[in-house]
Biopython code that builds the backbone (N, CA, C, O; Angstrom):
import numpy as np
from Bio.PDB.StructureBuilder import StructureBuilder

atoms = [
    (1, "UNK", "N", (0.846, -1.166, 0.000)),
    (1, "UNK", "CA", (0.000, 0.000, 0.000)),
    (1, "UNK", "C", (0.895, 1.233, 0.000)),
    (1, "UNK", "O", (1.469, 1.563, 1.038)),
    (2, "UNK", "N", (1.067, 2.098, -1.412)),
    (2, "UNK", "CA", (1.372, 3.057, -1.448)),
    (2, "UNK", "C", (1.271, 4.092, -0.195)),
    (2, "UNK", "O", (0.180, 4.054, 0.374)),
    (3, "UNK", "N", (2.113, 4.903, 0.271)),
    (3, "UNK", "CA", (2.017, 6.003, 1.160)),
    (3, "UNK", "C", (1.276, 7.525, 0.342)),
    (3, "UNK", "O", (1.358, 7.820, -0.851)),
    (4, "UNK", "N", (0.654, 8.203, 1.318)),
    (4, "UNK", "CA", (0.012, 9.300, 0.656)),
    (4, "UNK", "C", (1.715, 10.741, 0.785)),
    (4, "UNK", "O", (2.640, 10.766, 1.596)),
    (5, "UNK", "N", (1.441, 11.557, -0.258)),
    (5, "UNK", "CA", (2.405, 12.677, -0.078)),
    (5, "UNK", "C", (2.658, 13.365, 1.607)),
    (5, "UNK", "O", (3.718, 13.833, 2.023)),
    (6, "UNK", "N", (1.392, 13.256, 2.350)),
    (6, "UNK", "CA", (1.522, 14.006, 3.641)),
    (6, "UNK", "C", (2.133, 12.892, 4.713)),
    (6, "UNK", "O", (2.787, 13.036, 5.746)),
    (7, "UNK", "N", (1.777, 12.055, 4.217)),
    (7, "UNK", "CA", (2.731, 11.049, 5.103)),
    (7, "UNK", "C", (4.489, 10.295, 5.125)),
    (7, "UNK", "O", (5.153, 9.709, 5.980)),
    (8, "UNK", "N", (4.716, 10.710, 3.692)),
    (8, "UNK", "CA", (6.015, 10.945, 2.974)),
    (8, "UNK", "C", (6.619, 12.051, 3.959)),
    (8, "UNK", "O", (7.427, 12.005, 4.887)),
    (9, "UNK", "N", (6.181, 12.647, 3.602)),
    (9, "UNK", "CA", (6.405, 14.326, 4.547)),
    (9, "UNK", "C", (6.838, 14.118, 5.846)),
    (9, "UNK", "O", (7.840, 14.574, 6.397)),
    (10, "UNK", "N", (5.939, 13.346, 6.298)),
    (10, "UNK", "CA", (5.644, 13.397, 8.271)),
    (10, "UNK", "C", (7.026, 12.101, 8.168)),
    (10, "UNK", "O", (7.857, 12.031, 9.074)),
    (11, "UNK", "N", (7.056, 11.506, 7.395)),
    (11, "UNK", "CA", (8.273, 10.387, 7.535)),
    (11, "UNK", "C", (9.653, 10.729, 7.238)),
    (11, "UNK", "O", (10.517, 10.269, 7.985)),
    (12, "UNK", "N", (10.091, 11.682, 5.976)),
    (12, "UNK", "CA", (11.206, 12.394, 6.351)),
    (12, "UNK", "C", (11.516, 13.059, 6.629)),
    (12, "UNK", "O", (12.664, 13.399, 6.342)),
    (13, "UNK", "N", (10.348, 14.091, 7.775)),
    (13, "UNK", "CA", (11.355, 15.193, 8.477)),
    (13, "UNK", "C", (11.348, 13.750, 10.291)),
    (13, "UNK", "O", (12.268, 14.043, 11.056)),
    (14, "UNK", "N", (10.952, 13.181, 10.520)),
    (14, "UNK", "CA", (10.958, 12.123, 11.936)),
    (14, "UNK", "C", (12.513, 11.884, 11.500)),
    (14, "UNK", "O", (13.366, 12.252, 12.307)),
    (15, "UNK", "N", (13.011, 11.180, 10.046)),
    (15, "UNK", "CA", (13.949, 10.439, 9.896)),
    (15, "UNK", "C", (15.471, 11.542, 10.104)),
    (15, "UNK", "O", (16.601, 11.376, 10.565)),
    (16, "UNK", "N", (14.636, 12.802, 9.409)),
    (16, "UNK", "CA", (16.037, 14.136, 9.601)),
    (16, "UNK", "C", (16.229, 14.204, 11.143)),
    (16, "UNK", "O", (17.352, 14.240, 11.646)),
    (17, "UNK", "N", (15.136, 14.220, 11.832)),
    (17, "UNK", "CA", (15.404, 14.557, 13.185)),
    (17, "UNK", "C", (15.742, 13.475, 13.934)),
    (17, "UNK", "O", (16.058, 13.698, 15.103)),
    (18, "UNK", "N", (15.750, 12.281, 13.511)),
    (18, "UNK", "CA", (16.519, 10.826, 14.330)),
    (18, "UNK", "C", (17.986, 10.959, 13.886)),
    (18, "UNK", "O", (18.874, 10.649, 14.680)),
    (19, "UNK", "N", (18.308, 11.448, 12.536)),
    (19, "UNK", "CA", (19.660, 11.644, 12.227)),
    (19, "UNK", "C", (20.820, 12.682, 13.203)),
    (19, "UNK", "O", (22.020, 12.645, 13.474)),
    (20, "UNK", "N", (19.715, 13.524, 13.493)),
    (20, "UNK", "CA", (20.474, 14.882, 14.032)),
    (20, "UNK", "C", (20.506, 14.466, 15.425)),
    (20, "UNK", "O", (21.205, 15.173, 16.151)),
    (21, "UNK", "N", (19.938, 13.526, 15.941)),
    (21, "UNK", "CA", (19.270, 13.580, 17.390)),
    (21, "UNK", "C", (20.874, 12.030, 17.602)),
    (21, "UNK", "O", (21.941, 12.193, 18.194)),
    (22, "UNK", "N", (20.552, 11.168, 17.115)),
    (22, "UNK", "CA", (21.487, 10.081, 17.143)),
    (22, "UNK", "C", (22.047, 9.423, 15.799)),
    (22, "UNK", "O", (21.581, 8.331, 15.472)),
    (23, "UNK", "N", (22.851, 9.919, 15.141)),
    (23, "UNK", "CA", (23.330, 9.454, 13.777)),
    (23, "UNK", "C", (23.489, 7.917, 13.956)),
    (23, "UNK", "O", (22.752, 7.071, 13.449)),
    (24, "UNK", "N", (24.795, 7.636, 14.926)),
    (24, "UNK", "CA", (24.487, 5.948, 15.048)),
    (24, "UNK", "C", (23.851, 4.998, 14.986)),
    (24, "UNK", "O", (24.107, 3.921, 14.447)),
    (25, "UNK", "N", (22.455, 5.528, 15.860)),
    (25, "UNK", "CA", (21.269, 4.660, 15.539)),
    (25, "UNK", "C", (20.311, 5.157, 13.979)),
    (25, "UNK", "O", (19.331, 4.637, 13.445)),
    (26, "UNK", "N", (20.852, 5.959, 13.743)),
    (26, "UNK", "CA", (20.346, 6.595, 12.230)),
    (26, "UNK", "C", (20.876, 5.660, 11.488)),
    (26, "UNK", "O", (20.133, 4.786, 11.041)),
    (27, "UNK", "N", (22.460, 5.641, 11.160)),
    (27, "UNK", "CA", (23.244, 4.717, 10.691)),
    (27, "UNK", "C", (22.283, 3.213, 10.602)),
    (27, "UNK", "O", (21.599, 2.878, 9.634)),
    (28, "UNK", "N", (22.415, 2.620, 11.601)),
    (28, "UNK", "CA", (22.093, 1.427, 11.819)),
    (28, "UNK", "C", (20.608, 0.941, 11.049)),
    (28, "UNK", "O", (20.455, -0.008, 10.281)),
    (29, "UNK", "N", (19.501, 2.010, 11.572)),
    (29, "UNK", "CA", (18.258, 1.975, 10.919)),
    (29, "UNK", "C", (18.316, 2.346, 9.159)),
    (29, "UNK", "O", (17.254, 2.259, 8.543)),
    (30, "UNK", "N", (19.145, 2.613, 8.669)),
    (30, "UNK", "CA", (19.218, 3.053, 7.330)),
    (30, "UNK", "C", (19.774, 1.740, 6.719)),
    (30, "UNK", "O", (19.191, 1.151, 5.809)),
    (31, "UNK", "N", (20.836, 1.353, 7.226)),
    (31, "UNK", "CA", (20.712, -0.125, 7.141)),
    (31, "UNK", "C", (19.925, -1.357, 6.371)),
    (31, "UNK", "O", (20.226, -2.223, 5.550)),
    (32, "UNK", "N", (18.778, -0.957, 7.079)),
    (32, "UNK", "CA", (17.471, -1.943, 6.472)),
    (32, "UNK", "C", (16.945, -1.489, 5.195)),
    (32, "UNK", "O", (15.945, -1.946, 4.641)),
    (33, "UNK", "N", (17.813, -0.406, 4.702)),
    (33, "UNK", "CA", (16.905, 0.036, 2.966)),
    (33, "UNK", "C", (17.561, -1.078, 1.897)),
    (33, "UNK", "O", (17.067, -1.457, 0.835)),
    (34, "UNK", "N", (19.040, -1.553, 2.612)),
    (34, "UNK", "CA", (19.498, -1.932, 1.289)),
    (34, "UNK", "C", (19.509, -3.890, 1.916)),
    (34, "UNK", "O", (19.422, -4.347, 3.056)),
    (35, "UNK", "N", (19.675, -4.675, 0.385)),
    (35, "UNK", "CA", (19.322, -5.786, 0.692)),
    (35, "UNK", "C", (19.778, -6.431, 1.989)),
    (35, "UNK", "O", (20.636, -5.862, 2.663)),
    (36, "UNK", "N", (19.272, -7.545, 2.362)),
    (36, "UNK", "CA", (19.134, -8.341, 3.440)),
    (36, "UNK", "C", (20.965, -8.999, 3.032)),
    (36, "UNK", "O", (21.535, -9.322, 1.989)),
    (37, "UNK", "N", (21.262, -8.955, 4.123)),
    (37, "UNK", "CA", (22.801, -9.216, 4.331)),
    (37, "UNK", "C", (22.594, -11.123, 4.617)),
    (37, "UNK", "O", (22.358, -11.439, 5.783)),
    (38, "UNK", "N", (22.679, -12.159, 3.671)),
    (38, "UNK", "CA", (22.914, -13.567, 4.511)),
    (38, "UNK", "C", (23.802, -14.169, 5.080)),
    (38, "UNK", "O", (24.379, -14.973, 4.348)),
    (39, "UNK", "N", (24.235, -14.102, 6.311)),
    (39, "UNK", "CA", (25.322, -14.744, 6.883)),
    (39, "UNK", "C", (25.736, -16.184, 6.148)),
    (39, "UNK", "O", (25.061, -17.207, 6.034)),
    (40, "UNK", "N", (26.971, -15.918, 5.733)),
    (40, "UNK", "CA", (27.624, -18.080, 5.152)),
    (40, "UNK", "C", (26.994, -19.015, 6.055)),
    (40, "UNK", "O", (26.279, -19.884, 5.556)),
    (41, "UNK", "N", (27.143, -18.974, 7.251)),
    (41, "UNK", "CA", (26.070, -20.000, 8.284)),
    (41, "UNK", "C", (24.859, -20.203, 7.639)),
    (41, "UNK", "O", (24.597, -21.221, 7.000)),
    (42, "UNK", "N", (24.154, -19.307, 7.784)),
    (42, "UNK", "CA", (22.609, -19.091, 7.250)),
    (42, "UNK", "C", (22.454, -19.074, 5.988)),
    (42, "UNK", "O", (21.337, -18.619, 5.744)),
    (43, "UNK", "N", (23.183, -19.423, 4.774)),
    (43, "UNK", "CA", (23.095, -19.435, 3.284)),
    (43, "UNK", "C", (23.629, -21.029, 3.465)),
    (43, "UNK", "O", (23.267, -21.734, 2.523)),
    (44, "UNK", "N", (24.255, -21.582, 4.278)),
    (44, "UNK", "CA", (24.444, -22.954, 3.687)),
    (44, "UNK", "C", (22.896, -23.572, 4.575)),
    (44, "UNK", "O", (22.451, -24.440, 3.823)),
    (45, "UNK", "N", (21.945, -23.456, 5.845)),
    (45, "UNK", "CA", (21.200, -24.293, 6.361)),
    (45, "UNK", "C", (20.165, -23.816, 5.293)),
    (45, "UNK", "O", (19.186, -24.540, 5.118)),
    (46, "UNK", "N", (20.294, -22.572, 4.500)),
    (46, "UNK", "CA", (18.909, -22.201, 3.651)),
    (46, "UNK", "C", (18.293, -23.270, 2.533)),
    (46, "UNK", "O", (19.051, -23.850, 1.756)),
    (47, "UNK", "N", (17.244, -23.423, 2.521)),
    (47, "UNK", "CA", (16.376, -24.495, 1.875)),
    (47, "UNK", "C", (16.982, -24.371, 0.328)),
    (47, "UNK", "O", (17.358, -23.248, -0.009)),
    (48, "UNK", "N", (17.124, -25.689, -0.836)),
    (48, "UNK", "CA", (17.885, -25.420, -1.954)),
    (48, "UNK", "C", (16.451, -26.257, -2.514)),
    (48, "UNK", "O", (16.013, -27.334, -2.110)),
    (49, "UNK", "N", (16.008, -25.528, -3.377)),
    (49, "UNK", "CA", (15.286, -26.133, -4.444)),
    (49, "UNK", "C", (15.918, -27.089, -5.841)),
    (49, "UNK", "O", (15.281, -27.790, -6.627)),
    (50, "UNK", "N", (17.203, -26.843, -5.794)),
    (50, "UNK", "CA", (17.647, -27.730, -6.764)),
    (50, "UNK", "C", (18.212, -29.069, -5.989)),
    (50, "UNK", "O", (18.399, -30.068, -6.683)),
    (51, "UNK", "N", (18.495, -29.130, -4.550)),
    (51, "UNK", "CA", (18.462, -30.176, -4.261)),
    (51, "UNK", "C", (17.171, -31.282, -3.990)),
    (51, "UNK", "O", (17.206, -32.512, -4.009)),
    (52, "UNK", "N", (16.329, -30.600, -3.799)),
    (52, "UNK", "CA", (15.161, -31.706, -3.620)),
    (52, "UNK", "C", (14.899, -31.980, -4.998)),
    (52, "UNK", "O", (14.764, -33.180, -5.234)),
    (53, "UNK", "N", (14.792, -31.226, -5.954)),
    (53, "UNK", "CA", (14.682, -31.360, -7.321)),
    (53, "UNK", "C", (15.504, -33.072, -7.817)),
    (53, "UNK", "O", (14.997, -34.090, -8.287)),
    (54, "UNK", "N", (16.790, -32.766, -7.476)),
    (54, "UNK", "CA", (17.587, -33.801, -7.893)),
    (54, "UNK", "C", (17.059, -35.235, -6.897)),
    (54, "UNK", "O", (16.736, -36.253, -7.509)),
    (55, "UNK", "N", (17.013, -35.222, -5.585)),
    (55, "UNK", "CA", (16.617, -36.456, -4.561)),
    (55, "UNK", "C", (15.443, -36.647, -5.168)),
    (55, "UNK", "O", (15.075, -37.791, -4.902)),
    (56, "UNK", "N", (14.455, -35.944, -6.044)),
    (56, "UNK", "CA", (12.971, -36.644, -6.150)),
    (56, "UNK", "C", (13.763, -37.463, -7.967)),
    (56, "UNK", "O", (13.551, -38.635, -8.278)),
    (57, "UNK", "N", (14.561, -36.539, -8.795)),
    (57, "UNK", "CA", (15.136, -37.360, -9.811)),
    (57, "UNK", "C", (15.464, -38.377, -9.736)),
    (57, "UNK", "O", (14.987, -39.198, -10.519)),
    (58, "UNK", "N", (16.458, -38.788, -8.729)),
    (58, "UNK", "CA", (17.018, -39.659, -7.978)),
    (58, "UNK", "C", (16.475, -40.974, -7.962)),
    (58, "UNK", "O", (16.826, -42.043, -8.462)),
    (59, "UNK", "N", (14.993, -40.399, -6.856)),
    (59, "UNK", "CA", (13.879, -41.547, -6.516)),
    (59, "UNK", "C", (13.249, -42.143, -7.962)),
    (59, "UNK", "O", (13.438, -43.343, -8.158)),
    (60, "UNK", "N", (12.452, -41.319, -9.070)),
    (60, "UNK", "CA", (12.234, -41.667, -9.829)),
    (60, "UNK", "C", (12.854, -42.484, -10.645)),
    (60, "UNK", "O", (12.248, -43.493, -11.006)),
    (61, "UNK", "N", (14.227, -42.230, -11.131)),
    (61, "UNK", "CA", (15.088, -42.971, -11.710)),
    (61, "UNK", "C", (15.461, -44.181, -11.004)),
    (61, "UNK", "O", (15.775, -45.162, -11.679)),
    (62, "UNK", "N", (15.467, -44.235, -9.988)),
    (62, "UNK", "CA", (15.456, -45.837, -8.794)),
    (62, "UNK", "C", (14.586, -46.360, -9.335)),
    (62, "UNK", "O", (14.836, -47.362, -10.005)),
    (63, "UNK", "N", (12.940, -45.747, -9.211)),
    (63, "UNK", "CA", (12.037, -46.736, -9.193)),
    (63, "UNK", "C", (11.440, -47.022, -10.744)),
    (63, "UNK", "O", (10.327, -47.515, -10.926)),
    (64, "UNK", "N", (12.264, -46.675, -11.723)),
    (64, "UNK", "CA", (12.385, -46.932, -13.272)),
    (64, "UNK", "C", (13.262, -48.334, -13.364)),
    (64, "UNK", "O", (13.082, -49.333, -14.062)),
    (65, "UNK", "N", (14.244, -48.028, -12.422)),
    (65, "UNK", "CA", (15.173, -49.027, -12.721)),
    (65, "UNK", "C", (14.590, -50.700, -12.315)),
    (65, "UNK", "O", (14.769, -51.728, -12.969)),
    (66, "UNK", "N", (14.016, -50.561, -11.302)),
    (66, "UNK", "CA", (13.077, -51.552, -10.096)),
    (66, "UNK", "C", (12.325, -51.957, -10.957)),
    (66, "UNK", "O", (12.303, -53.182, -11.072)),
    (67, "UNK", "N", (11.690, -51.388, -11.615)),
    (67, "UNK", "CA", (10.602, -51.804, -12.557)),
    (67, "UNK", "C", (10.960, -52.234, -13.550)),
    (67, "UNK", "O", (10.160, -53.073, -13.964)),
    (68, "UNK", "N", (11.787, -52.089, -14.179)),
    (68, "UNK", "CA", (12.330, -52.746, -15.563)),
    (68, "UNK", "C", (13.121, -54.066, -15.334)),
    (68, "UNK", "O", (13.194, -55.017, -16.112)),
    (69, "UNK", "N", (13.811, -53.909, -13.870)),
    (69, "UNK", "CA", (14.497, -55.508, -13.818)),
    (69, "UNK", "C", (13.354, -56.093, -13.008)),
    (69, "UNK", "O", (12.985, -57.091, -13.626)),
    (70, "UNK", "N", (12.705, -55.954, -12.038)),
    (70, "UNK", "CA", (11.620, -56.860, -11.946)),
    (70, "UNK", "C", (10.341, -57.286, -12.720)),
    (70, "UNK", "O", (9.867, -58.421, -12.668)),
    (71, "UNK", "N", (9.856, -56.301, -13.413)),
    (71, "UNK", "CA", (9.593, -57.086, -14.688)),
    (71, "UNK", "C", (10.271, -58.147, -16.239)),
    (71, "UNK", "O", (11.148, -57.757, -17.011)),
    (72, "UNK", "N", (9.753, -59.099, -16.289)),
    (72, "UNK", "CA", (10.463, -59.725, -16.889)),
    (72, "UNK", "C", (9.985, -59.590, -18.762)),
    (72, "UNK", "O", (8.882, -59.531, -19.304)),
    (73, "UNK", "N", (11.727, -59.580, -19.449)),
    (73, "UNK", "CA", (10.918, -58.661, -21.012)),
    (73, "UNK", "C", (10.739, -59.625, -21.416)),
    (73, "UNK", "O", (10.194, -60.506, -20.751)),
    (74, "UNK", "N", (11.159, -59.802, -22.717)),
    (74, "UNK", "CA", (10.669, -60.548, -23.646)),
    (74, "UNK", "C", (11.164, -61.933, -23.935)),
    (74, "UNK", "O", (10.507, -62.922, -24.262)),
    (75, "UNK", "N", (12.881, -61.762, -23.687)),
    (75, "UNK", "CA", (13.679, -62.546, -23.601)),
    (75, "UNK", "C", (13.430, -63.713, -22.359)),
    (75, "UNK", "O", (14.144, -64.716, -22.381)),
    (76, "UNK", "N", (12.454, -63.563, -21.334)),
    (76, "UNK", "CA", (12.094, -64.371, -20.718)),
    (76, "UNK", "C", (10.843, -65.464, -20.991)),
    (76, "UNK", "O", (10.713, -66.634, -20.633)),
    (77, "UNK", "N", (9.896, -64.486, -21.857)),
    (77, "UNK", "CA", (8.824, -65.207, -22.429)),
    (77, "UNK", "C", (9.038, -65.959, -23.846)),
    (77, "UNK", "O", (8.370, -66.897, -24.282)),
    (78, "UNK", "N", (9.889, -65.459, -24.317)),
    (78, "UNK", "CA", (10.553, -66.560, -25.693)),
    (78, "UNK", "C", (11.142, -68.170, -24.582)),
    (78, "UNK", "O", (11.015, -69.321, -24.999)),
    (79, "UNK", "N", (11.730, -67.825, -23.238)),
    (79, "UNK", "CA", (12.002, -68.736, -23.040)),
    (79, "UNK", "C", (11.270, -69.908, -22.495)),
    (79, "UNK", "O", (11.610, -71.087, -22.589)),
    (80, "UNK", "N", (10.391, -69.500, -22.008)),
    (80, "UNK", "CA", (9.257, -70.504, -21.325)),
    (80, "UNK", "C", (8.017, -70.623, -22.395)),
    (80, "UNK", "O", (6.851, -70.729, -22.015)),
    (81, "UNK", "N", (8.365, -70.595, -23.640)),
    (81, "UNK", "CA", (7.082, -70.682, -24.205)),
    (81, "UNK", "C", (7.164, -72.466, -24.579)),
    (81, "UNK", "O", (8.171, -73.162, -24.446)),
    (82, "UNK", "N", (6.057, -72.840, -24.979)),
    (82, "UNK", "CA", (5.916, -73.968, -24.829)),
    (82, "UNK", "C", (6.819, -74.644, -26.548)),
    (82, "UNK", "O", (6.895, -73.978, -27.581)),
    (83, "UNK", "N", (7.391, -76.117, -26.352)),
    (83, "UNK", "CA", (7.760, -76.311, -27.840)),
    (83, "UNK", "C", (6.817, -75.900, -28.793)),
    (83, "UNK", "O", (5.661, -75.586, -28.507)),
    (84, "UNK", "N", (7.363, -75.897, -30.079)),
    (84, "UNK", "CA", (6.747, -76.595, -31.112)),
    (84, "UNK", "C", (6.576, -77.915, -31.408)),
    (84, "UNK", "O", (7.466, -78.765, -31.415)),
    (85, "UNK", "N", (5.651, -78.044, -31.602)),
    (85, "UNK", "CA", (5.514, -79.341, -32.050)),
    (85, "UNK", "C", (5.723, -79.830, -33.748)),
    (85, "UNK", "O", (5.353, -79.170, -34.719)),
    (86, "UNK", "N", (6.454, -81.232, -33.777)),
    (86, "UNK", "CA", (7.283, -80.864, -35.083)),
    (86, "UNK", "C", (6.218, -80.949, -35.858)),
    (86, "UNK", "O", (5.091, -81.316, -35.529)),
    (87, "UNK", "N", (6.843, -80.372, -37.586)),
    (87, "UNK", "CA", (5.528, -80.425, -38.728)),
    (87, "UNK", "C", (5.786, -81.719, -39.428)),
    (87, "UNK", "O", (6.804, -82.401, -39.541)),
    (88, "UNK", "N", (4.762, -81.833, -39.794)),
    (88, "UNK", "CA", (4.616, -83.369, -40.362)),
    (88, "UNK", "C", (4.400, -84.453, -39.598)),
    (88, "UNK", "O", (4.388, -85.545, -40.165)),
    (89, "UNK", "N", (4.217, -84.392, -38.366)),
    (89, "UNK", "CA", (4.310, -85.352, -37.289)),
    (89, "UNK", "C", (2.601, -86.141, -36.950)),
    (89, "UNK", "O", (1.612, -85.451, -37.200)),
    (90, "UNK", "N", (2.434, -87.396, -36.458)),
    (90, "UNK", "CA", (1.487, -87.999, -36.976)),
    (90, "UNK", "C", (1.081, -88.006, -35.076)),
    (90, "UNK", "O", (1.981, -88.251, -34.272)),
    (91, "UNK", "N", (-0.204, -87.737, -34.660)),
    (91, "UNK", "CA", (-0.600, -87.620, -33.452)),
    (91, "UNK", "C", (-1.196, -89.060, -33.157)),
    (91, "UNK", "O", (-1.867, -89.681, -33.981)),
    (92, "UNK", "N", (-0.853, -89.552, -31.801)),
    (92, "UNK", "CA", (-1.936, -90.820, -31.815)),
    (92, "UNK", "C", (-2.361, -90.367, -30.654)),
    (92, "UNK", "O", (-1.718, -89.935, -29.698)),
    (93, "UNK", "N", (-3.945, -90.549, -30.872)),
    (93, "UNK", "CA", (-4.794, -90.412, -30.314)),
    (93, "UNK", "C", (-5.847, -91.770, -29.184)),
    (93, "UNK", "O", (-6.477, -92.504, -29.946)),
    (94, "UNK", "N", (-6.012, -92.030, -28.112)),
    (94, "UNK", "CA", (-6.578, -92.904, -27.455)),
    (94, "UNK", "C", (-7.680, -92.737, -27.602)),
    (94, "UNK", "O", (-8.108, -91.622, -27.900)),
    (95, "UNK", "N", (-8.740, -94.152, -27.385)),
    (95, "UNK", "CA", (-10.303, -94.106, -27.649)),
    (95, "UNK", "C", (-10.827, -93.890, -26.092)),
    (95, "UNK", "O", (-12.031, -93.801, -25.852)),
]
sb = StructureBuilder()
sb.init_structure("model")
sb.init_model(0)
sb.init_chain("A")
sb.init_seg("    ")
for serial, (resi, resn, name, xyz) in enumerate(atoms, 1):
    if name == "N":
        sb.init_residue(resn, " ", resi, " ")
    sb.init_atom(name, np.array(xyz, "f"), 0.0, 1.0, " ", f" {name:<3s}", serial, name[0])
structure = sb.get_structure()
């Protein structure tokens, strides 16, 4: 929410007179205009979207792999298929 002009006003003559009154703590409060400072501590515990990105890749590609060797391809069903039976061959049959 935008500020109105009279309140612009009422905000930098407070800020002239905190300057004149205590620069130090002027200093300090001026501070907060420019970006957020991240401590190395606090930039390595910060949350990484490209790592969960990769651990869910990860998982997926596991459970691609799981699935393709526990299913069995083709080369398994050529093997258990039943003979042929030879051609030309004469069947005897019981009454």
């Amino acid at each position: 929410m935008a500020l109105r002009e009279n309140e612009r006003r009422i905000l930098a003559e407070i800020e002239d007179q905190l300057s004149a009154d205590d620069p130090a703590l002027a200093e300090v409060l001026s501070s907060f205009d420019v970006d957020d400072y991240v401590a190395p501590d606090e930039a390595a515990e910060a949350w990484k979207p490209w790592a969960v990105c990769g651990a869910i890749a990860l998982v997926v590609v596991g459970l691609l792999v799981a699935l393709f060797v526990a299913v069995p391809g083709a080369d398994a069903q050529q093997e258990s298929a039943p003979a042929a039976r030879p051609v030309g061959g004469t069947q005897t049959v019981s009454p």
